[in-house]
C-alpha positions as CSV (number, residue, x, y, z in Angstrom):
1,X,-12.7,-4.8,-24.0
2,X,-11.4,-4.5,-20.5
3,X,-8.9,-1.5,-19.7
4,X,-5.3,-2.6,-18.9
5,X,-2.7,-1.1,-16.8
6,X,0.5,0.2,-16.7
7,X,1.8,0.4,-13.0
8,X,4.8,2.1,-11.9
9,X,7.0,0.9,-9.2
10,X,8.9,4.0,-7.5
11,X,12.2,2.6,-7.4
12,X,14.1,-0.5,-8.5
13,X,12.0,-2.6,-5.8
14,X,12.5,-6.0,-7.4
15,X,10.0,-7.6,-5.2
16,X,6.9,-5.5,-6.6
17,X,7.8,-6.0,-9.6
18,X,8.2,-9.6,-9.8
19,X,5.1,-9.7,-7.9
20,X,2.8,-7.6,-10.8
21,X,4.8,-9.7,-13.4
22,X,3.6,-12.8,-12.3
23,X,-0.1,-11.2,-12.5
24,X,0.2,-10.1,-16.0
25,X,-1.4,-13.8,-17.4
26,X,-4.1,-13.4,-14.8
27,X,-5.3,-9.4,-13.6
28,X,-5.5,-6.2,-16.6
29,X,-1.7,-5.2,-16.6
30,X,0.0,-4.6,-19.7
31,X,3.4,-3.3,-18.3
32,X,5.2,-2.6,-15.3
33,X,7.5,0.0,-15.0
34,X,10.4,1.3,-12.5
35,X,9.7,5.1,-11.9
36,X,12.4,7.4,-11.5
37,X,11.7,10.2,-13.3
38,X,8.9,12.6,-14.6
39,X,8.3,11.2,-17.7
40,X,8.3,7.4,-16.2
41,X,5.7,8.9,-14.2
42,X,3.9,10.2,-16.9
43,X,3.3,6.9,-18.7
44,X,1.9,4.9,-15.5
45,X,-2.3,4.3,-14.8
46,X,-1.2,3.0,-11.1
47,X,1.7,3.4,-8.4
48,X,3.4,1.7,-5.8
49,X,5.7,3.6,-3.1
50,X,7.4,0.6,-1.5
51,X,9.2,0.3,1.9
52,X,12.5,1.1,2.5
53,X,13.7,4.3,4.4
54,X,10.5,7.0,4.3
55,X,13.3,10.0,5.0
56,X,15.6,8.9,2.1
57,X,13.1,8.1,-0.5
58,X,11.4,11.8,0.4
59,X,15.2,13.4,0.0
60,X,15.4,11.3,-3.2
61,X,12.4,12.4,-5.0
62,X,13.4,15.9,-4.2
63,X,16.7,15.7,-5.9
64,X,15.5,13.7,-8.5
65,X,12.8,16.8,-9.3
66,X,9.4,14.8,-8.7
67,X,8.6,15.2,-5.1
68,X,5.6,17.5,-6.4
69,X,4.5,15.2,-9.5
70,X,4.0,12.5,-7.3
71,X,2.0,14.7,-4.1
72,X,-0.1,15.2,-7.6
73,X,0.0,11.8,-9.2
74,X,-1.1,10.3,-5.5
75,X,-4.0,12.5,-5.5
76,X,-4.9,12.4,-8.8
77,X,-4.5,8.2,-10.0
78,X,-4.5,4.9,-8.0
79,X,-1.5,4.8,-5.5
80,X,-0.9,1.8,-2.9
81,X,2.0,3.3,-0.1
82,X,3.8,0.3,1.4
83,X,6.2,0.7,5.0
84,X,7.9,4.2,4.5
85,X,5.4,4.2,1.5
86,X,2.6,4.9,3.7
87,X,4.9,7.3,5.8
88,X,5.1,9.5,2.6
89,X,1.5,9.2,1.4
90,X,-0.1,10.4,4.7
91,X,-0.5,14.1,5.8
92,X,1.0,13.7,9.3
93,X,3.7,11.2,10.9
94,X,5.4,11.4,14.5
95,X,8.1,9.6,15.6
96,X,10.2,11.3,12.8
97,X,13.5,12.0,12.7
98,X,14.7,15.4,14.0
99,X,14.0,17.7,11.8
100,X,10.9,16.0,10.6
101,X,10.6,15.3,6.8
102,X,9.1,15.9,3.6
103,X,4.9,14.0,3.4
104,X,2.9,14.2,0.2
105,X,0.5,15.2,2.2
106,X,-2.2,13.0,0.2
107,X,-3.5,10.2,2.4
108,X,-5.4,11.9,5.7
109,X,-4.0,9.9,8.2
110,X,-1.3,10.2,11.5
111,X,1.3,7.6,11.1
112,X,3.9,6.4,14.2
113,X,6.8,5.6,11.8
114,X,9.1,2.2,13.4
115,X,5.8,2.4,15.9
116,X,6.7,-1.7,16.2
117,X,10.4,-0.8,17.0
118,X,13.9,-2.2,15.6
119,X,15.0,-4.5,12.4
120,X,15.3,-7.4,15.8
121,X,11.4,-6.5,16.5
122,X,10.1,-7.5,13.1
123,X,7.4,-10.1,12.5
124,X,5.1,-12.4,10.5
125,X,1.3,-12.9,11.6
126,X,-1.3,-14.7,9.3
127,X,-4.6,-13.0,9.5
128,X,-8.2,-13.4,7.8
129,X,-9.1,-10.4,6.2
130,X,-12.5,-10.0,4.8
131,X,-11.3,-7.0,2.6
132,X,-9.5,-10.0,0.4
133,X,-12.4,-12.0,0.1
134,X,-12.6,-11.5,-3.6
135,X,-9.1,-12.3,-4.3
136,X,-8.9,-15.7,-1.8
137,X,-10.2,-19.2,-1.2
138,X,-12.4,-19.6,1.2
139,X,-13.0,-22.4,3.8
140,X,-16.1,-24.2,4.2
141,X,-17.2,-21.9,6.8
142,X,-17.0,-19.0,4.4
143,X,-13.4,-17.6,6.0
144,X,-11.2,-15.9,4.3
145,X,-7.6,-18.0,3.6
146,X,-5.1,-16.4,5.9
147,X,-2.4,-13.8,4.6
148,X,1.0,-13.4,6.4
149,X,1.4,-10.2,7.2
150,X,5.1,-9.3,7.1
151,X,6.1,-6.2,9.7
152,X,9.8,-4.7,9.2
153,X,10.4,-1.7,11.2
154,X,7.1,-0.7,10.1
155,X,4.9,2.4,11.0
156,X,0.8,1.9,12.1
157,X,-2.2,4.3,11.2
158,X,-2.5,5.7,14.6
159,X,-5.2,8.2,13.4
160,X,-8.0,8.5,10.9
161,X,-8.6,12.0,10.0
162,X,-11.5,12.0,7.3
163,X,-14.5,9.9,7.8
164,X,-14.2,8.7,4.2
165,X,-11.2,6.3,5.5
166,X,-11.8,2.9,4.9
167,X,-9.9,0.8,7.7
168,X,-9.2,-2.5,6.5
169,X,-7.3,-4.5,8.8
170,X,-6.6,-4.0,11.8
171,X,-4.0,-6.6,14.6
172,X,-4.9,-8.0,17.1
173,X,-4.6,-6.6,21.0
174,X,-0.7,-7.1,22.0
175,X,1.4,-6.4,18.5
176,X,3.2,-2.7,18.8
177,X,0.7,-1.6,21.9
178,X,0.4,2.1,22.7
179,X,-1.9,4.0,25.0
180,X,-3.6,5.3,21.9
181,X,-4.5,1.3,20.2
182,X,-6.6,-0.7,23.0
183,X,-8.1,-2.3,20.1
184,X,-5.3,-3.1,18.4
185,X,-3.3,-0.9,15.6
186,X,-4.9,-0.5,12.4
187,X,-2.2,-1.1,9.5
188,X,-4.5,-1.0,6.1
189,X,-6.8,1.8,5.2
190,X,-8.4,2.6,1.9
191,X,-9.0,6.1,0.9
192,X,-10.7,7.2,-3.0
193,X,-7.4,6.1,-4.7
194,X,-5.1,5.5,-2.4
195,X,-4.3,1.9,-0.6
196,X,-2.0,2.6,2.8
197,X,-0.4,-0.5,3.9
198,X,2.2,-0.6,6.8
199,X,3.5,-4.3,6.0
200,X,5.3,-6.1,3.1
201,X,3.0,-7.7,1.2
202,X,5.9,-8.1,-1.7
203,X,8.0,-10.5,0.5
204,X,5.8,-13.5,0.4
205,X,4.3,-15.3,-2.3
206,X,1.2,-14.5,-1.7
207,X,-0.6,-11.7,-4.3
208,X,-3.4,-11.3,-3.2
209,X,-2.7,-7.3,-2.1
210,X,-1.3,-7.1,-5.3
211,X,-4.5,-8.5,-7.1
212,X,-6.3,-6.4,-4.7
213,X,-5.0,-2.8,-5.5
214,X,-4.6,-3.5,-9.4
215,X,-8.8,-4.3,-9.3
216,X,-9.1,-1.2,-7.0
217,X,-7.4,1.1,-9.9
218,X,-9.7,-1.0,-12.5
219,X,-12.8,0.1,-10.4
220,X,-11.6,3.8,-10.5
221,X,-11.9,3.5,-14.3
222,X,-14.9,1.5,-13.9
223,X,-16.6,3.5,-10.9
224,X,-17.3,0.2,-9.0
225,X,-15.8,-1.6,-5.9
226,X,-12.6,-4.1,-6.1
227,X,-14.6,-6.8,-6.0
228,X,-16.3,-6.0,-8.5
229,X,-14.0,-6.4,-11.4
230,X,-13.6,-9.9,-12.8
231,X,-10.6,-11.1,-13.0
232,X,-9.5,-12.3,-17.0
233,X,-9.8,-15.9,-17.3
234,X,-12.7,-16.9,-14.5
């Protein structure tokens, strides 16, 4: 029999969890939990760090006691860093506040945090993303259905720092240009258990990242790609 999962949310981030909920008929979860504390921690197979502010969640894990538990959980078990979630995965950011602030130090990337500017600069773009491909319909061509790609105030991946890095999506030309992205800004990266997304897949009704990190954390029990693990019911 299949392994199922229990995946932590950090947080009371509603949208996450409604999101995994309305997975549980289709994808291996058994439970999904809000994380707040050590021992919520304790009891989860898989984690989500959602957006927010990257500074106060940091500040908030400290004072709560589990700023070290999860540096260990995230490289230890499956863990999917979303906006400021990615901000406190990775092992360097710039454009901090002053003063800087706390990393786990986990995912080895460099991160521009707000690198696509104000709440009035956020936007929507609908992509094809081969890294979905076993989680989407295609068209008769072979293409990958289009996912909206939600950007609030977001950070990019403005560095990969270990060749084991997967990139896996990546804008196009014009969105959030610096010097440093010709070739557009690379906003999804996989790395041994950790997903790094700097968009918010849990504000539209689309799953598919969902479905795609909860088969990830499957194929570190299973030692095999994503794609590779069927989902219950097909």
């Amino acid at each position: 029999m299949a392994k199922t999962l229990t995946i932590g949310v950090l947080g009371a981030f509603i949208e996450h969890i409604h999101a995994l909920n309305t997975l549980r008929g289709v994808e291996h979860i058994s439970d999904v939990v809000e994380v707040r504390t050590k021992e919520e921690l304790s009891r989860v197979d898989a984690l989500i760090i959602p957006g927010g502010e990257s500074t106060s969640i940091a500040l908030i894990a400290e004072r709560c006691g589990i700023i070290d538990d999860l540096r260990e959980f995230a490289r230890s078990k499956p863990t999917w860093g979303t906006c400021a979630g990615l901000i406190l995965l990775a092992k360097n950011a710039i454009h901090t506040k002053k003063g800087g602030q706390q990393l786990l130090n986990a995912l080895p990337v460099t991160v521009s945090r707000n690198q696509f500017g104000r709440q009035v600069d956020s936007f929507s773009i609908k992509l094809s993303s081969q890294c979905l491909g076993a989680v989407s319909a295609r068209s008769a061509a072979g293409v990958v259905e289009p996912f909206e790609y939600v950007f609030i105030r977001a950070p990019a991946i403005v560095s990969v720092d270990d060749p084991e890095v997967q990139p896996l999506v990546q804008l196009p030309p014009g969105h959030g240009q610096t010097e440093a992205s010709e070739d557009g800004l690379l906003v999804a990266v996989k790395y041994r258990k950790m997903l790094g997304t700097s968009f918010h897949p849990e504000l539209t009704n689309d799953t598919r990242w969902h479905r795609y990190f909860v088969r990830m954390a499957l194929a570190e029990e299973a030692a095999v790609e994503p794609s590779a693990v069927a989902i219950a019911g097909e």
